[in-house]
N, C-alpha and C positions, 0 to 999 in steps of 0.2 A: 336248391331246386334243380341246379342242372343235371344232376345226377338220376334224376326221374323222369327228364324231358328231353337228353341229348344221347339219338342213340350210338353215337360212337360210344359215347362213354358206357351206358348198358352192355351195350359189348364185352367193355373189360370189365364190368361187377359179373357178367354173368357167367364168368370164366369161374368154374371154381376152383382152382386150383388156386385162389389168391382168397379162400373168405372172411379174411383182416378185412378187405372190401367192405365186401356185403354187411359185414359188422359196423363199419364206422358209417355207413350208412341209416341201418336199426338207429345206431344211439345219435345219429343228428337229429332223425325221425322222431325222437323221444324229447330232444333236446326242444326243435319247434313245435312239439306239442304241448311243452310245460310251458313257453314261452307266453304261448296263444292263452292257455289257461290263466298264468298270471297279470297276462295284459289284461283282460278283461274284468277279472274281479280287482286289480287297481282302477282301473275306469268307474267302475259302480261304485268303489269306496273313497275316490276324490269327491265323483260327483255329493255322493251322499254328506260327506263335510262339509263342501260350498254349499250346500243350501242349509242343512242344519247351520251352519257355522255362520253366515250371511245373507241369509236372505229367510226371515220369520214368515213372511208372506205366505211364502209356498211348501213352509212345512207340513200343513198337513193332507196336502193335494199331493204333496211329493210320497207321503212315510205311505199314504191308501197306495197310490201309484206303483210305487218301487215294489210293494209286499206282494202284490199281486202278480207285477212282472216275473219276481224270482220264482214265483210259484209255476212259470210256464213248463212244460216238461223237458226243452233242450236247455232251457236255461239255467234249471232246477241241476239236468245230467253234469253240466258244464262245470258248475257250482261244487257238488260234490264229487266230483271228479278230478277236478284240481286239489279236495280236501285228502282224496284218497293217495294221489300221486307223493302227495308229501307227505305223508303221515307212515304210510303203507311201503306201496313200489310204482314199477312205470305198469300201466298194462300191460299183458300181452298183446304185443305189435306181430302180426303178419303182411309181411311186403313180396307180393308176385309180378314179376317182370316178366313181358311178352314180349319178346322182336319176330318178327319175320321178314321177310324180302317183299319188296316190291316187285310187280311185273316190268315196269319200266325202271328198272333199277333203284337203288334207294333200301331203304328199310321205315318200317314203321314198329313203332314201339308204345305199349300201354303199359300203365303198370295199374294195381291197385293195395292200397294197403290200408290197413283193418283194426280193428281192435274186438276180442273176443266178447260178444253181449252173453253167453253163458258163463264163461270164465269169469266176469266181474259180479254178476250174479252171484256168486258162490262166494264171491272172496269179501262181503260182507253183507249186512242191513241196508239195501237202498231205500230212500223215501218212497212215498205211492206215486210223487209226481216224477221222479227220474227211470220208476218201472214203466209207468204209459209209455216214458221216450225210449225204452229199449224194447218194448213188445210193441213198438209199432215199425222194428226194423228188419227187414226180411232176413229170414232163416238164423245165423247167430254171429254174424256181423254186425258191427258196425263199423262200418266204411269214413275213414276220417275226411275225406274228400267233401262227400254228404254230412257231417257232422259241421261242419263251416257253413257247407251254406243252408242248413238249414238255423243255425245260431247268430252268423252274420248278420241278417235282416234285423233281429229283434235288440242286436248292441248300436247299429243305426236309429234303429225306433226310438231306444233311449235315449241317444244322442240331441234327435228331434222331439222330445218331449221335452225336455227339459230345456234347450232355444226358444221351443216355441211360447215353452208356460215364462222364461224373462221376458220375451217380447212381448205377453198381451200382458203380463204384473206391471213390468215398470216401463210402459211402455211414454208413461210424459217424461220421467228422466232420463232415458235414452234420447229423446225428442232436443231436452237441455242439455246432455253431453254432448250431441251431434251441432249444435249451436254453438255453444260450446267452441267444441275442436275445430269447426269453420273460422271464428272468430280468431281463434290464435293462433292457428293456421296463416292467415292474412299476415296478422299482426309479425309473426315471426317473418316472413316472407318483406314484408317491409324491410325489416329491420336490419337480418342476417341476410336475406336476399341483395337488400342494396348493398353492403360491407363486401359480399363475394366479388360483385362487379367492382368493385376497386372508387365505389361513391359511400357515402356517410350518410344515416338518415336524414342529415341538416342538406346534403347537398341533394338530396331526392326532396324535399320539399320546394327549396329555393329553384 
């Protein structure tokens, strides 16, 4: 990320009489966005085992829940957008670097970098719900910056949907684990707590 935020370093990308640069830049860029892709559809496919796999409760609160979530339209884009990255290629990525000078000395530097919403258009069959999330983005960017945070929010949502539905399901056995883990908490603390001090549980009683 320094590379997009520190602008000395802009400086020497925007030289181009070096653009091996500007290139190992693009494919980091590619790199942390298949990253981000794969993060989150492993997130949704552990979550989706722990509850199928151990917890019957809240299967079928989970399978209505989750069907509907993937059906959002950045989460649907995210979705098959990770399928297309592997199957396919990277998008086309466009990265523009701004610096100019400061008046009181200094420099300021922006960048922005993209991915082509006609260009992907073309390049297969999207679903209906990944089209909403690309015609709802101005002119024929998509801006990876805004693609985070418009998807961030709703991989949190999941995160908290799924804490909050163990909390109110099992929420007396949490009650007895927490009893529980007090309990032998104590109990070790006696036991291993008196031994550290250099005393023996018999001589912590006596």
């Amino acid at each position: 990320m320094r590379k997009v935020t520190d602008p000395a370093v802009a400086i020497d990308l925007l030289n181009f009489e070096n653009p091996q640069k500007l290139n190992l830049v693009g494919l980091e860029i590619a790199r942390l966005l298949q990253n981000y892709l794969d993060s989150t559809h492993s997130l949704r496919k552990r979550i989706n085992h722990l509850v199928l796999g151990t917890m019957p409760e809240l299967k079928d609160s989970w399978v209505k829940w989750n069907k509907k979530d993937k059906r959002r339209p950045v989460n649907a884009f995210v979705t098959e957008l990770r399928v297309y990255v592997h199957h396919c290629r990277q998008p086309a990525l466009t990265s523009t670097f701004n610096l100019w000078p400061r008046s009181n000395g200094g420099s300021d530097f922006s960048s922005m970098i993209s991915i082509s919403r006609l260009g992907l258009e073309k390049a297969r069959d999207w679903s209906r719900h990944v089209k909403r999330y690309m015609d709802s983005q101005p002119k024929d960017t998509i801006r990876l910056d805004q693609l985070v945070l418009d998807h961030f929010p709703l991989v949190e949502n999941l995160v908290q949907w799924v804490v909050r539905s163990i909390r109110q399901t099992y929420k007396d056995e949490l009650h007895e684990l927490e009893a529980l883990r007090k309990q032998y908490e104590i109990e070790y603390e006696q036991t291993w707590g008196a031994r550290s001090s250099g005393n023996t549980p018999r001589d912590t009683l006596d």
